[in-house]
C-alpha positions as CSV (number, residue, x, y, z in Angstrom):
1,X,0.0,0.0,0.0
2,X,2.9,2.5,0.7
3,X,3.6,2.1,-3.1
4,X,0.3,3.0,-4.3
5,X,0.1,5.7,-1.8
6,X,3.7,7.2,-2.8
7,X,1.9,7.0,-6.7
8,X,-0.8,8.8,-5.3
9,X,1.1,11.3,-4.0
10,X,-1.6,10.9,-0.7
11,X,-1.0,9.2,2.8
12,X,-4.3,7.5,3.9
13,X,-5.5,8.5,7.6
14,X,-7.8,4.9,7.3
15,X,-6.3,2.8,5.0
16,X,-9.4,0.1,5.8
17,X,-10.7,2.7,3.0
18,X,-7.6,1.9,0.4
19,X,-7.9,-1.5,1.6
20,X,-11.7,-1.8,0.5
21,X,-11.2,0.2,-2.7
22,X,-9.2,-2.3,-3.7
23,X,-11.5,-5.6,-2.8
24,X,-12.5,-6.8,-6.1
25,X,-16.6,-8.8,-5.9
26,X,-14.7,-11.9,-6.6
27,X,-12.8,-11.4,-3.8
28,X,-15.4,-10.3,-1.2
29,X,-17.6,-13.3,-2.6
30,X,-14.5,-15.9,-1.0
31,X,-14.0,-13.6,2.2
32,X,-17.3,-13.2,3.5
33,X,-16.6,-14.2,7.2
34,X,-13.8,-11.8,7.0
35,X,-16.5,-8.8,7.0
36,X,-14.5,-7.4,3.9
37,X,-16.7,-5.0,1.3
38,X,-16.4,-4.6,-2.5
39,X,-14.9,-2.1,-4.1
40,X,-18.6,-1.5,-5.9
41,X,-20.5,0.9,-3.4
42,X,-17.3,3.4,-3.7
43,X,-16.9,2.9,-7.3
44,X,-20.4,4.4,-7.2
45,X,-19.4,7.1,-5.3
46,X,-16.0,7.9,-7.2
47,X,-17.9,7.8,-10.3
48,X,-19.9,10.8,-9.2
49,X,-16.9,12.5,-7.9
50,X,-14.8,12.2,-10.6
51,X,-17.9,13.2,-12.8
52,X,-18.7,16.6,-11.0
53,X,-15.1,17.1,-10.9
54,X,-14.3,16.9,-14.3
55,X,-17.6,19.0,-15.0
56,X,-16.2,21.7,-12.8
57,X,-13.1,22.0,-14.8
58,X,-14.4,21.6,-18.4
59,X,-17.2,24.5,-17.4
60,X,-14.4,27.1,-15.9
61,X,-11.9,25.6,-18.8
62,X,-14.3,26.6,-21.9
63,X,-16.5,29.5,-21.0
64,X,-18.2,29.3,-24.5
65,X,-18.6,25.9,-25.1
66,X,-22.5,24.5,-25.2
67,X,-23.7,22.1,-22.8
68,X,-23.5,19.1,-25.7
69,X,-20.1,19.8,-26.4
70,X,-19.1,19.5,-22.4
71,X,-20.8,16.7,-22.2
72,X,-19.3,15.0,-24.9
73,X,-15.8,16.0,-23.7
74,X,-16.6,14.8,-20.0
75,X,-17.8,11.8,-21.3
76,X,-14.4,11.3,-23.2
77,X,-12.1,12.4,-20.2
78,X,-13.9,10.0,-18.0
79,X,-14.4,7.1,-19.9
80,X,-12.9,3.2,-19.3
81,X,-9.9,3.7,-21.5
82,X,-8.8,7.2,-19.2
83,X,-9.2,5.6,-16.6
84,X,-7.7,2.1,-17.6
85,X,-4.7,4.4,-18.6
86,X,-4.0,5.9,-14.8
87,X,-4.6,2.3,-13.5
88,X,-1.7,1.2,-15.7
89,X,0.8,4.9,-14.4
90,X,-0.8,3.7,-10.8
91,X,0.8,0.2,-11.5
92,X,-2.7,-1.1,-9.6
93,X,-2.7,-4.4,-11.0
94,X,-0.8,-6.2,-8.1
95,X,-2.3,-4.4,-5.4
96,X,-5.8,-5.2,-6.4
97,X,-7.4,-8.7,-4.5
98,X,-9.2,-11.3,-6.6
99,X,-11.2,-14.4,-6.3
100,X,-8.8,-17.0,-7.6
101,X,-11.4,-17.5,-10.8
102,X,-10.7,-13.9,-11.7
103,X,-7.0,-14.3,-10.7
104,X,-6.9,-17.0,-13.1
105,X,-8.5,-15.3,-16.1
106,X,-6.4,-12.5,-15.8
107,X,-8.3,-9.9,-14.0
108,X,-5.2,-8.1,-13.2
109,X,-5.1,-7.1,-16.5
110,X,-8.8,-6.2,-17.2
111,X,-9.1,-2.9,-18.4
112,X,-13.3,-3.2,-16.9
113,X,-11.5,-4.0,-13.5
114,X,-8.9,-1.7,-13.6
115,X,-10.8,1.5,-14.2
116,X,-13.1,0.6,-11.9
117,X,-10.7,-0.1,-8.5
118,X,-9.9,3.7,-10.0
119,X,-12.9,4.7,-9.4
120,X,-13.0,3.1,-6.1
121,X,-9.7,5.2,-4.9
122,X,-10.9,8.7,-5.9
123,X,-14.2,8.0,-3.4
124,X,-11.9,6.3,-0.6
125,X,-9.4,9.5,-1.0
126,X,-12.7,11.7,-0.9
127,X,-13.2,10.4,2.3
128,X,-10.6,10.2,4.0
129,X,-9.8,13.4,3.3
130,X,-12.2,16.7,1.4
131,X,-13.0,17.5,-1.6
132,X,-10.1,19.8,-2.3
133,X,-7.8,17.3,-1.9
134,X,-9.5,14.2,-4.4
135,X,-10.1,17.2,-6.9
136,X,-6.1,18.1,-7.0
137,X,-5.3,14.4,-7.1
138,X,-7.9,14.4,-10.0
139,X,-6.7,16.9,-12.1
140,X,-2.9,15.3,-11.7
141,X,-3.7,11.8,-12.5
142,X,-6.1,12.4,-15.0
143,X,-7.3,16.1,-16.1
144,X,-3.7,17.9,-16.7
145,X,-3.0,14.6,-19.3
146,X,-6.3,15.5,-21.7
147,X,-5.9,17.3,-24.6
148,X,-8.4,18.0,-27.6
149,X,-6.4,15.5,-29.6
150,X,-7.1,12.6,-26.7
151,X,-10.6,13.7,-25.9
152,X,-11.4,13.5,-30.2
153,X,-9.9,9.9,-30.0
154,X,-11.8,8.7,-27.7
155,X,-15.1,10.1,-29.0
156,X,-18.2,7.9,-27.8
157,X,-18.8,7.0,-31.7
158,X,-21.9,4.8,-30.8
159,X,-23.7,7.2,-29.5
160,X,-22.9,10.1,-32.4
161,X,-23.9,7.2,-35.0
162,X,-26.9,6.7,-32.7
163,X,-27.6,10.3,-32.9
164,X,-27.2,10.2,-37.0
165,X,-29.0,7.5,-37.4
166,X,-32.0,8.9,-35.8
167,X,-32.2,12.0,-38.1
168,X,-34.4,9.7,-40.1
169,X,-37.4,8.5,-38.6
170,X,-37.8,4.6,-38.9
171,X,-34.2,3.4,-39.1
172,X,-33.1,0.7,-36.8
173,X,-29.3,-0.2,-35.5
174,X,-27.9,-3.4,-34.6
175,X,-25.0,-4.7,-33.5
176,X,-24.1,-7.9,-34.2
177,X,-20.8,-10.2,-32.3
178,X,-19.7,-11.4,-35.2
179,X,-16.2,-13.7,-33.5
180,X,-14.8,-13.9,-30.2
181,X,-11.1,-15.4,-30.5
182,X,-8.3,-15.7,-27.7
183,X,-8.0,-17.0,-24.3
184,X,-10.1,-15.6,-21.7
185,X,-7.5,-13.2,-20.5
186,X,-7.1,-11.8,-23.7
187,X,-10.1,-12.2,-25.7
188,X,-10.5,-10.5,-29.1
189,X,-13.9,-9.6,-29.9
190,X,-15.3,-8.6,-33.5
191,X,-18.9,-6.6,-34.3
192,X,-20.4,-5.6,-37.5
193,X,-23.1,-2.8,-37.0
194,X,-26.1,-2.9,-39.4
195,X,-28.4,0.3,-40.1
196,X,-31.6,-1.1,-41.8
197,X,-30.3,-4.4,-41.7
198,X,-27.5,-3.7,-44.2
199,X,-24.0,-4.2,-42.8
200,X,-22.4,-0.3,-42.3
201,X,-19.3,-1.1,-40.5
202,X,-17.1,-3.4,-38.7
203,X,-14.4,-3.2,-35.6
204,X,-12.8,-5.2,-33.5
205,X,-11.1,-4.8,-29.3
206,X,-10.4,-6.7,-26.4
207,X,-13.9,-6.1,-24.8
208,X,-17.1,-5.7,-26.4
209,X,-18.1,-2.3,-25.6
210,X,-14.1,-1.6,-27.2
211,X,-15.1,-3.6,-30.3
212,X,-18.5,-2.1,-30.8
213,X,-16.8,1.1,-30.6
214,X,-14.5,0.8,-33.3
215,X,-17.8,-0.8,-35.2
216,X,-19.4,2.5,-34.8
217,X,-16.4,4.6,-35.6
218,X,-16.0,3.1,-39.0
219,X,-19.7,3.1,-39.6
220,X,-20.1,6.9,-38.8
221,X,-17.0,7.4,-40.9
222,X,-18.3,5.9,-44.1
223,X,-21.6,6.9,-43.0
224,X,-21.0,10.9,-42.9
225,X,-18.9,10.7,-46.2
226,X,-22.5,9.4,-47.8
């Protein structure tokens, strides 16, 4: 823990708080007669955090934006991959503790898992300590890294096809799995999107919601050059 909590830059008063942040379901599931939580109830909690936070910045940041355009961007900044990326500078993978099922699929790899125990630290930081203090560790491990270029890349393309598709009354979109290859720790998933039933795109990732992603992305692309 003194590791994670040098990374932090942030000395826990009550470190049951890190501790629990870290407790993965599978985990708690086995360790029930320990009286050991989940990390879920303050992933809820961190998610709100690190939403207002990032709200607060992007709406003092760009006086003249419009609310959809701070939304999208908030959606961006805060999204799995972000956070997935500060789990990796974190190094949170071995400090995280599994049920030996999700040890043995790789959990501590998990992008889903990783973003999540994230999550989970920004609430148990929150508090132990005030708001002040998660919002400066906020802005260091994940605000002061965005840039226009990173927030366009990860662009929530399902929900702008979504939008496009909807200009026209009627039209329908699916997504269809089309193959799901690799070992469980490192699956690779591919989708094809259909608009009207006719196939508009196709993508593949190492989760789903990844793979539908890049589905949507190529879609939207070939869709807006139409």
């Amino acid at each position: 823990m003194e590791a994670l909590e040098k990374k932090l830059d942030y000395v826990f008063r009550d470190r049951s708080l890190l501790s629990e942040a870290l407790n993965h379901s599978s985990y708690a599931n086995e360790h029930r007669g320990d009286g050991g939580s989940s990390n879920e109830r303050l992933e809820f909690l961190g998610d709100a955090i690190l939403g207002f936070v990032t709200a607060e910045h992007l709406f003092k940041t760009y006086p003249n934006l419009p609310e959809g355009d701070l939304t999208r961007i908030r959606a961006a900044l805060v999204c799995e991959q972000s956070l997935y990326e500060v789990a990796r500078r974190l190094e949170l993978g071995p400090c995280l503790k599994l049920g030996r099922g999700e040890e043995a699929g790789g959990g501590r790899q998990r992008q889903s898992i990783l973003a999540d125990a994230v999550e989970a630290i920004f609430a148990a930081i929150y508090l132990d300590s005030d708001m002040a203090t998660i919002s400066r560790i906020i802005h260091r491990l994940l605000l002061d890294h965005s840039s226009v270029h990173v927030v366009e890349e990860r662009r929530d393309y399902k929900t702008a096809l979504q939008e496009l598709v909807q200009r026209e009354e009627g039209r329908t979109l699916v997504y269809e799995l089309l193959s799901e290859t690799g070992p469980d720790h490192n699956k690779t998933f591919t989708f094809r999107v259909l608009v009207n039933g006719i196939p508009e795109g196709e993508g593949s990732g190492h989760s789903k919601k990844e793979a539908e992603q890049s589905a949507a992305r190529d879609a939207l692309h070939k869709l807006e050059q139409k």
